[in-house]
C-alpha positions as CSV (number, residue, x, y, z in Angstrom):
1,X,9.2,-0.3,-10.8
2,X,7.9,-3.8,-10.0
3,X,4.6,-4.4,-11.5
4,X,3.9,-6.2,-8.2
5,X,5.0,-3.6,-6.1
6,X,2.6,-1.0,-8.4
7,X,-0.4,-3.2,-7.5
8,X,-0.1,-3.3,-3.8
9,X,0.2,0.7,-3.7
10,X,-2.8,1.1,-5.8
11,X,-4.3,-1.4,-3.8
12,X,-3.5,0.4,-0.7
13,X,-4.6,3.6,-2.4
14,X,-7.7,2.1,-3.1
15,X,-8.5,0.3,-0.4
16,X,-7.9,3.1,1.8
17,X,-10.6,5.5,-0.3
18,X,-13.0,2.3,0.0
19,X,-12.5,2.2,3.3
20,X,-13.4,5.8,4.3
21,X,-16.2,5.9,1.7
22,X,-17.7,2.7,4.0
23,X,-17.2,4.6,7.2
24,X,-19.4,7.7,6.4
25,X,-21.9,5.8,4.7
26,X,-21.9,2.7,6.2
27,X,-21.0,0.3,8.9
28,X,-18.0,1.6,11.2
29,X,-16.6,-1.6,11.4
30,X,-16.3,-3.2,7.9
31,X,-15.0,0.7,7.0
32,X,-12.0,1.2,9.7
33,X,-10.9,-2.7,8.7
34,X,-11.2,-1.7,4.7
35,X,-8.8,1.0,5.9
36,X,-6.7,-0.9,7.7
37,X,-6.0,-2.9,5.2
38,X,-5.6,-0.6,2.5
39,X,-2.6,0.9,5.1
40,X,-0.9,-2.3,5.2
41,X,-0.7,-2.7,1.1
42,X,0.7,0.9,1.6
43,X,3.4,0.2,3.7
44,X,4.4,-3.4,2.0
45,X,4.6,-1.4,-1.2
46,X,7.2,1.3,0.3
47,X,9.1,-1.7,2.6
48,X,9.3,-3.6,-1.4
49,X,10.2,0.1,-2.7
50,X,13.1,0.8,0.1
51,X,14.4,-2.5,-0.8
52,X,14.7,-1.9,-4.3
53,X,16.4,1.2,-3.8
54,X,18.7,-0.2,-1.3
55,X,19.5,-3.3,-3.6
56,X,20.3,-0.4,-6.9
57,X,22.0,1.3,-4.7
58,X,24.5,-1.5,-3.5
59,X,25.0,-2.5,-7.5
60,X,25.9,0.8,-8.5
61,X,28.7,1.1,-6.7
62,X,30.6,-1.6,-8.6
């Protein structure tokens, strides 16, 4: 895997955690954005994952 693409998925992992920590705790605003945030690295990582796949995939085939 990517290292790049490893970073942005613990990234999002994080991020997310952080996020939900600074909800209960803290202010509900700076927490649901944190979160937010955290989502989006998720889903860049799986779009960069999906187009990995797909590009193996393609190669393989000959």
């Amino acid at each position: 895997m990517n290292p790049v693409t490893l970073l942005l998925a613990i990234l999002g992992l994080g991020g997310f955690a952080l996020g939900a920590i600074l909800t209960v705790t803290g202010p509900l605003e700076m927490g649901v954005i944190v979160m937010g945030l955290g989502l989006v690295f998720q889903v860049i990582s799986l779009v960069r994952i999906k187009r990995a796949k797909q590009r193996d995939g393609s190669n393989a085939g000959g």
